[in-house]
N, C-alpha and C positions, 0 to 999 in steps of 0.2 A: 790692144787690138789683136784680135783671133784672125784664122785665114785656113782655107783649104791649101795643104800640101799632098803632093806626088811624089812618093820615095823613089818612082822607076823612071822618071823624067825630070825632077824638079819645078813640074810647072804649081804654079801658084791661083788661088780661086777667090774671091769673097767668098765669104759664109752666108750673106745675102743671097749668092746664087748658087740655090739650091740643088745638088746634082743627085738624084734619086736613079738609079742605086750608090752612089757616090764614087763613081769609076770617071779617075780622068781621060782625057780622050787619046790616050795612049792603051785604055784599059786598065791599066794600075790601080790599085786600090789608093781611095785618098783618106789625109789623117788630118785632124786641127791640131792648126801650135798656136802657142799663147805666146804673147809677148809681156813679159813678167816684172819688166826694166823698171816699171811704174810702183811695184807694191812695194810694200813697209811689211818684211816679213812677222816682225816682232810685233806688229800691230795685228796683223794677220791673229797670228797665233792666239793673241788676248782674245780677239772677238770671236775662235772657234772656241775657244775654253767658256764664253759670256754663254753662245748656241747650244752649247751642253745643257745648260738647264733650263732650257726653253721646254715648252710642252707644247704639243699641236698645233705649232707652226710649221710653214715652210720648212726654218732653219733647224729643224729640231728631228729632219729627215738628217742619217748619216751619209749620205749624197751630197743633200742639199745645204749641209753645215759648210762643207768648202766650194762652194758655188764659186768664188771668183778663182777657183783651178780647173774649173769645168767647163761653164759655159755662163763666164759673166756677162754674156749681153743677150740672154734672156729676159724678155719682162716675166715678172714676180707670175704674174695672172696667168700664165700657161704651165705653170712647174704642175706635172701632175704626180702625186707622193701619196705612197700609204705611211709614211712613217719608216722608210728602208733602211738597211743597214745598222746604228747600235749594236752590233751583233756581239755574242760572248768571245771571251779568248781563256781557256782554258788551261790551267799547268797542271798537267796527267801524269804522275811518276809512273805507273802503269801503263801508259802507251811510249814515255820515254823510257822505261826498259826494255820493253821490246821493240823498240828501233835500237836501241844501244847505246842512246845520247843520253850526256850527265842533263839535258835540261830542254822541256819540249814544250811548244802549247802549240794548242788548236783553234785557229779561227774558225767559228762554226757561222759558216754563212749561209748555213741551213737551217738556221733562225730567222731568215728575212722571212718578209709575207707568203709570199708562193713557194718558199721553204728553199730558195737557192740564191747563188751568188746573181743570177741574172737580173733580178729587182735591181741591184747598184747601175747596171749600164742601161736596163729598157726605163725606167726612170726619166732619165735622159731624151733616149729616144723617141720617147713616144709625147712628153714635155716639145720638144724641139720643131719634131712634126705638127706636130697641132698650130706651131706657132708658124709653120709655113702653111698654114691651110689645109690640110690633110685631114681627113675622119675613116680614111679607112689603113689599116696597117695591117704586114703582112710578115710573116715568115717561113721558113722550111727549119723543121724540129724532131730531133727525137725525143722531146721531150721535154724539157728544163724551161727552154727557152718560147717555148710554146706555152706554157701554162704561164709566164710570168707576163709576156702580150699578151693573154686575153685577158687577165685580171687589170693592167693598165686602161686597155683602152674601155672595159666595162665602166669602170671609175672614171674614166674621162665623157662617156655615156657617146664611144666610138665604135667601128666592128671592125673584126680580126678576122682573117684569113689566112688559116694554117694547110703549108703543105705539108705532108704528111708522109714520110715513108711507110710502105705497108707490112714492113718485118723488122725482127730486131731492136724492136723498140721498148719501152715501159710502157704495160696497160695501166700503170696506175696514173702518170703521165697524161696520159691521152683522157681519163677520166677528169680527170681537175683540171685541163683545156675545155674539154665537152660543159662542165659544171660552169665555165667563167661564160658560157654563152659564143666560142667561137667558132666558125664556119670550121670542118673542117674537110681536107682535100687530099683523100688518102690518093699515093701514087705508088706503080712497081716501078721502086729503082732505088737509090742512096741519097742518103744527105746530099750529097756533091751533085745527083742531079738538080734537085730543087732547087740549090743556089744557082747556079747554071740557067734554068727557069728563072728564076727573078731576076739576074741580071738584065736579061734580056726584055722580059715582058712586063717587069713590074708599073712602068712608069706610064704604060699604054694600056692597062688595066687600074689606073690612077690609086696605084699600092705603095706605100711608103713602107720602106724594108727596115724590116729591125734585126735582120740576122746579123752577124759582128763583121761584115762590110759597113754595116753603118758607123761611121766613125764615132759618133756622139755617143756608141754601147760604151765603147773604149775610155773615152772619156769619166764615161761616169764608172762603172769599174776600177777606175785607179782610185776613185775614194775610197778602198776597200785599204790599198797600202796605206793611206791617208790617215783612215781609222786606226790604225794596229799600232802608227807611227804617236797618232795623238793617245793610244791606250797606254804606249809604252815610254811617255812622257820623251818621244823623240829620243831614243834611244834605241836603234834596231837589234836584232841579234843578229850572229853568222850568221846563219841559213835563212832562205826562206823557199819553202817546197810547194809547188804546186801540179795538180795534173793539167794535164795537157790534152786536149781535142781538138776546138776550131779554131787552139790558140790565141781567142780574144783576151782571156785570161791574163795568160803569159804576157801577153803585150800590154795588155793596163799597169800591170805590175810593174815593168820596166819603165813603161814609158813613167808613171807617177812618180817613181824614184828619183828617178832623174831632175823631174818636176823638183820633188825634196830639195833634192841636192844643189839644185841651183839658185833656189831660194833661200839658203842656208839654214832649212828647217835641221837636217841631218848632217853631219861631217862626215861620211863614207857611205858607198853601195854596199851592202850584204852580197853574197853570191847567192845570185837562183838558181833552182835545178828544177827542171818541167822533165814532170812523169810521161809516162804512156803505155799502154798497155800492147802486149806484144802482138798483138793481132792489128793492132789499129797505130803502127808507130813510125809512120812515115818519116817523121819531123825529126826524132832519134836516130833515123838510118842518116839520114842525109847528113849532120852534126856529127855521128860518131864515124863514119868513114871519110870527115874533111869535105863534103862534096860542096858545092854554090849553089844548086839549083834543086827544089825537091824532085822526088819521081815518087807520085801519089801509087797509092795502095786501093786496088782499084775492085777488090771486093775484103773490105775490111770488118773483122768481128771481133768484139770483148763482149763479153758479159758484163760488163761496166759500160753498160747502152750509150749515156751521157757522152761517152770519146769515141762511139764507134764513128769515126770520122776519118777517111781516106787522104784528104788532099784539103787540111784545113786553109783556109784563105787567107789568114794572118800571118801565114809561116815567115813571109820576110822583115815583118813587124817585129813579130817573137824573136828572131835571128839576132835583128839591129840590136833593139832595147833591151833585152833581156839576155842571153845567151852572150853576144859581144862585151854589151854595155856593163855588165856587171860580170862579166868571166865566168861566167853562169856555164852549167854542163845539162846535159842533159841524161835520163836512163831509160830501161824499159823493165815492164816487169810483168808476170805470170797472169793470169786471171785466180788462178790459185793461191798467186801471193798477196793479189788485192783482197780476195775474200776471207783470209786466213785476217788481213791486218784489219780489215773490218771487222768481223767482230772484235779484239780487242776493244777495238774504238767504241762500238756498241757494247758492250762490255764493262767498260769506263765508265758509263752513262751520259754520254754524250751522243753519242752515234750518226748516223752517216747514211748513202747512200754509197753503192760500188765505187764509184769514179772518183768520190772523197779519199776515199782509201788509200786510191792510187799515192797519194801524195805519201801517207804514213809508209806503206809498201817500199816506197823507192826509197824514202830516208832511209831504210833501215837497208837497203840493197846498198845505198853510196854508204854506208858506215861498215859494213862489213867490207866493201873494198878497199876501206881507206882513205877514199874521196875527202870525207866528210869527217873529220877527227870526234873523237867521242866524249873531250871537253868540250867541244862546242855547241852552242846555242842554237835553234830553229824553231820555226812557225810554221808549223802544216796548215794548209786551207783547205778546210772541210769543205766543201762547193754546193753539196743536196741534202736533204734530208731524209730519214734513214725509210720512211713513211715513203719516199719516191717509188721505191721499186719493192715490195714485200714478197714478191715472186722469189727473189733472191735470200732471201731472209728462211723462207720455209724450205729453196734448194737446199741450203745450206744447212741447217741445221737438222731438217729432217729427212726429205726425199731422197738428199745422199746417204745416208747414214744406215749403216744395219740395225738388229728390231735393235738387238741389245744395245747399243748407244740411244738407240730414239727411248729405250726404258729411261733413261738418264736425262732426261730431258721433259718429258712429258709423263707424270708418272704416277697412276689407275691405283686410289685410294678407299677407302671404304670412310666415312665421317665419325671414326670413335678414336674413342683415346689410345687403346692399344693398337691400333693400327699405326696411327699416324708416329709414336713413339718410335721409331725405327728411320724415319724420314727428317723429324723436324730434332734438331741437336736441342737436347736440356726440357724440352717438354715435360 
């Protein structure tokens, strides 16, 4: 049996009654727990290894492989899937020297369909909605999370409704939202307003919110620990590094572990460490000065669009599960140092979007502090794809750059042989 929970009251909900925006009536954000006492983990385990080699089913979604962790009392007929998560994990000797660590891989969850980690939780979301009667779905995005709603509810043959900040954002974002066919609702103001709006209005403008208030994003998101746990034959490493914005992230993470650990999939928590970027790192202040309660960042900016996020809504999610639960620390880091760790990463041939970065950036920040010993093991979570924002990609590489480096980079050939002899080695 699953149930709405209230971590700021205790109070308790069916999952039958539906609370859209999913605020208990204390206001507190609500979370599903599963009551687990029933399963056969070793049974379990067989039949996610059987779902690996399914083709074009349901179960053959890396979400929807561990459905009885998620949201087992779904009917089959509402799961709406492209096929999400299978994602790659990568071991990069190359991005593990320059973080510092003897041994490093990349979950690149900027291989899912809409090319980011949100396809694992809107999945879910927009599955779950439908199945309470909903056709139209709604959220406030700079980006990620917007593009991965319209592509859902298109496939679900639904309409999306994005609010929209009108600065600071990814145009490319906002273009592959425009391309999945969503309304969109540019506003002057932040992130933080728009949730604020939806709290309030969603439910009387008959909108089903898929921002990471929705508990059921959370939910499907921990399939992502889920996947890394069944890639690495249930055997974690130290670390596991993720950035940090509306900290829906952080919190699936934790929460799934936990999930793990109680089922006896794993025998220990790994420690997490959630990034952020120094302009937008509310979540970090509050954790590295000891404090209980956030005090949001109330005009926050990174160049890593995806975390410009002031007053993420999960932070006492992310606190509990992850940061407590697993002794987990948290850091902040440069936009300089993201961009710096991103290209490597793009570099590798893997690459990224800025807010990916963040994750390699701050491993390599807790390793040179010492946090993080430089025998040990981690998993950075690559979040977007490097294709999200290429505005960043030509700052970088060229707009900043003087002519003499942009010669080294982009570099005015004539098509004969003695030319090119000077450029290409061994020609």
């Amino acid at each position: 049996m699953s149930y709405f929970y209230c971590m700021d009251c205790s109070r308790q909900y069916k999952l039958e009654a539906v609370r859209n925006p999913f605020l208990c009536e204390c206001k507190g954000l609500l979370e599903v727990i599963h009551d687990f006492r029933s399963l056969d983990s070793e049974r379990l385990k067989r039949e996610f290894d059987r779902r690996l080699s399914e083709r074009m089913t349901n179960y053959s979604s890396g979400v929807w492989r561990y459905k009885e962790l998620i949201l087992p009392e779904l009917p089959d007929a509402y799961i709406t899937t492209k096929f999400e998560g299978n994602t790659g994990m990568y071991d990069s000797d190359r991005v593990a020297k320059y973080a510092g660590i003897r041994k490093l891989m990349l979950k690149a969850q900027s291989e899912n369909p809409s090319g980011s980690f949100k396809d694992n939780g809107m999945t879910v979301a927009v599955s779950h909605g439908r199945s309470a009667g909903y056709t139209r779905f709604t959220c406030t995005s700079t980006g990620n999370t917007s593009s991965s709603l319209a592509m859902y509810a298109a496939i679900a043959g639904c309409s999306s409704y994005v609010f929209l900040p009108n600065r600071n954002i990814s145009m490319n974002k906002v273009l592959q939202t425009l391309a999945y066919g969503a309304h969109l609702l540019s506003f002057n103001g932040t992130y933080d307003d728009g949730i604020r709006f939806s709290e309030t209005n969603s439910e009387i403008l008959g909108l089903y919110v898929c921002n990471s208030i929705n508990p059921f994003r959370i939910e499907g998101q921990k399939s992502i620990i889920f996947e890394i746990a069944h890639q690495l034959r249930w055997k974690l490493p130290d670390w596991i590094i993720v950035p940090g914005g509306a900290l829906s992230h952080a919190t699936a993470l934790g929460k799934g572990l936990q999930d793990l650990l109680d089922l006896g999939f794993i025998d220990r928590l790994p420690k997490v460490a959630v990034i952020q970027a120094e302009g937008a790192n509310p979540f970090h202040r509050m954790v590295a000065q000891g404090e209980s309660k956030l005090t949001p960042e109330l005009q926050p900016f990174t160049r890593a669009s995806a975390m410009n996020i002031g007053n993420p809504p999960s932070w006492k999610k992310a606190l509990h599960y992850t940061v407590r639960q697993t002794n987990g620390v948290t850091a902040s880091v440069t936009d300089e140092e993201i961009m710096n760790a991103k290209a490597v990463i793009d570099q590798s041939g893997i690459g990224c979007e800025p807010a990916s970065a963040a994750s390699v950036a701050g491993l390599k920040k807790l390793v040179e502090e010492g946090v993080v010993d430089r025998e040990a093991t981690a998993v950075c979570l690559l979040t977007g794809n490097m294709l999200k924002d290429t505005d960043a990609i030509r700052e970088y590489h060229l707009d900043s750059m003087s002519e003499g480096i942009f010669a080294n980079k982009i570099i005015p050939v004539s098509l004969d042989f003695e030319s090119l002899q000077g450029y290409v080695p061994n020609l």
